[in-house]
C-alpha positions as CSV (number, residue, x, y, z in Angstrom):
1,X,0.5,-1.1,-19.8
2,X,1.1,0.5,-16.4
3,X,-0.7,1.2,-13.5
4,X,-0.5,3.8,-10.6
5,X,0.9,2.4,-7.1
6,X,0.7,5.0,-3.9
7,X,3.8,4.7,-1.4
8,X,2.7,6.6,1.5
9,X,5.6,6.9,4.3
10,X,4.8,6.4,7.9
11,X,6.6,6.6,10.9
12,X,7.0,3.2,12.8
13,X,4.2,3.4,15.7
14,X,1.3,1.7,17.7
15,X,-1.5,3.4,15.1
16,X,-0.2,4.6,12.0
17,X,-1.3,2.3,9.6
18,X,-4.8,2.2,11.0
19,X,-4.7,5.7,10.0
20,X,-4.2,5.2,6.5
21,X,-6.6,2.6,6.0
22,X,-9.5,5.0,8.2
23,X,-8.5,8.1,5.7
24,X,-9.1,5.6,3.0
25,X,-11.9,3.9,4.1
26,X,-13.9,7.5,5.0
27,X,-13.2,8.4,1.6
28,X,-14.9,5.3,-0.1
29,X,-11.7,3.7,-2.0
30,X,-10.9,0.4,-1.7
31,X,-7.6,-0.9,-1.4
32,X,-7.0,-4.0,-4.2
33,X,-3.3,-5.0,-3.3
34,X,-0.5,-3.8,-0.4
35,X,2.9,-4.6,0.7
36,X,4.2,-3.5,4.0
37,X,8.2,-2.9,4.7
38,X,9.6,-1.9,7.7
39,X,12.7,-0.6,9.5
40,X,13.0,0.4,13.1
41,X,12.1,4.3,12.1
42,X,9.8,4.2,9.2
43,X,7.8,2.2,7.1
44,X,6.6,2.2,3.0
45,X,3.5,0.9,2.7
46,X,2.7,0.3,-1.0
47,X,-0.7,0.5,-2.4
48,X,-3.0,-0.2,-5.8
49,X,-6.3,1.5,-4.9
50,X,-9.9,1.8,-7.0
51,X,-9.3,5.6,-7.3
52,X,-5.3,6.3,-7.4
53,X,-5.8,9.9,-7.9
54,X,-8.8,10.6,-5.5
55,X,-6.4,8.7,-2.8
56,X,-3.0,10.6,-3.8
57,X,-5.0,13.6,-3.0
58,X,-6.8,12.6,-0.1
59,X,-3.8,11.0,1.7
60,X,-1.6,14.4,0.9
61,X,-4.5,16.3,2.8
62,X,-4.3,13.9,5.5
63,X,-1.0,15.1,5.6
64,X,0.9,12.0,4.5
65,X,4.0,11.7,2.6
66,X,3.0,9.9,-0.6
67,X,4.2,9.2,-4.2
68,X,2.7,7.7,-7.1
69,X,4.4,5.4,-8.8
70,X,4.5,3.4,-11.9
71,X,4.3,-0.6,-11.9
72,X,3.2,-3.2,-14.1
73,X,0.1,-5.7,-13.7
74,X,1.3,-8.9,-14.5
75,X,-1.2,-12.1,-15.1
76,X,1.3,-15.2,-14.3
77,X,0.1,-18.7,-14.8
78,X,-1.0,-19.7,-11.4
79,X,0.8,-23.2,-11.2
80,X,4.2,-24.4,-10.4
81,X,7.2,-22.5,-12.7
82,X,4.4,-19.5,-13.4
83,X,6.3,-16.4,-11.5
84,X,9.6,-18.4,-12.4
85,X,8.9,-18.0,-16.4
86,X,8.4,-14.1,-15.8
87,X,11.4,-13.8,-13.7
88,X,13.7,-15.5,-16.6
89,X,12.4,-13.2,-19.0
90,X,13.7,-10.4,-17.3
91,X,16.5,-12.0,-16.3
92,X,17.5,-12.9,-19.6
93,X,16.4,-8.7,-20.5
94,X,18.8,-7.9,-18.1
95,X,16.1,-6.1,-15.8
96,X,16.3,-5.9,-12.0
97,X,13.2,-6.2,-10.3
98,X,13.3,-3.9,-7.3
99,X,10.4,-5.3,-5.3
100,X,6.9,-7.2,-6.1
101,X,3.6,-8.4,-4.7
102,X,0.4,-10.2,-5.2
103,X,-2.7,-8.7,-6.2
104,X,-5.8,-9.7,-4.1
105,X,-7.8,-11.0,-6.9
106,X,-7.1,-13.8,-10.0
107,X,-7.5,-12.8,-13.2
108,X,-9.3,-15.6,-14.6
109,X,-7.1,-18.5,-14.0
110,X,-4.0,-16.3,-13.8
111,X,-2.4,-15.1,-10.9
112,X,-1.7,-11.3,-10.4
113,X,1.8,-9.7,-9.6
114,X,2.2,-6.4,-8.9
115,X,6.2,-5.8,-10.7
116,X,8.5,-2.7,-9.8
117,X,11.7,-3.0,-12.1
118,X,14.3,-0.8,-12.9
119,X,13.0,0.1,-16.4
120,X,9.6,-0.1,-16.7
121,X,8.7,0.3,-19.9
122,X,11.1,-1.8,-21.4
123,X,9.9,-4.8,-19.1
124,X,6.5,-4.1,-20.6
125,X,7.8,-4.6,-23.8
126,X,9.6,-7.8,-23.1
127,X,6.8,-8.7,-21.1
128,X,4.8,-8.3,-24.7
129,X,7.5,-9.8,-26.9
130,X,6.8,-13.2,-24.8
131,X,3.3,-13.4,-24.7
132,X,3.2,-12.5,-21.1
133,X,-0.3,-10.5,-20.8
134,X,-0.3,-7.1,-18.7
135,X,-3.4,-5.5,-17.0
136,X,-3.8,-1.8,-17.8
137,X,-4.2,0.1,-14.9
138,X,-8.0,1.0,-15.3
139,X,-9.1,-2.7,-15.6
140,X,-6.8,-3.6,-12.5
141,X,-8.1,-0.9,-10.4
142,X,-11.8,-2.5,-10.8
143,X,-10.9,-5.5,-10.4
């Protein structure tokens, strides 16, 4: 139950994000979630797009430095102890999560969380083993 991220790397000036977001934007795909992070040199701007592979393409042309990389879709309950009860799991599964974000949109009543762990498949399957559902990365990127 994964999905595709982008992490494009950019230098840390006046401009350089707008960049991104203009080759995007010319290219008609839509960004669905980000997460920004910052050091006095560089940047990694993480990204769940409509059309992961059209944008890994057109962002390497650009001539951006970009990976794809897997992550998992989570739906949390969106109400006090939600993001907490997925957090335990891994905990308890002995999984590090290396970094996370919210998705734009709700799935239903659920939030979304975007999850990087250590060992991503096996926090799908502990994700499974407790009920916790997953978006696959088709339905979250039309979302």
């Amino acid at each position: 139950m994964m999905a595709k991220q982008l992490s494009i790397f950019l230098e840390n000036r006046s401009g350089r994000l707008h960049e991104v977001t203009d080759v995007l934007g010319r290219a008609g795909i839509n960004i669905r979630a980000l997460s920004l992070a910052d050091t006095s040199d560089f940047g990694i701007l993480r990204l769940i797009v409509d059309k992961p592979d059209e944008a890994y393409r057109t962002l390497q042309d650009a001539g951006f430095t970009v990976q794809k990389t897997d992550v998992l879709a989570v739906e949390i309950s969106d109400q006090p102890g939600g993001l907490a009860r997925v957090l335990e799991i891994f905990r308890d599964g002995g999984i590090n999560v290396e970094y996370m974000y919210a998705f734009v949109e709700k799935s239903g009543e659920n939030a979304v969380v975007i999850f990087r762990t250590e060992d991503i498949g096996r926090s799908s399957r502990l994700l499974q083993e407790h009920g916790i559902p997953q978006i696959e990365g088709e339905r979250l990127y039309r979302m």
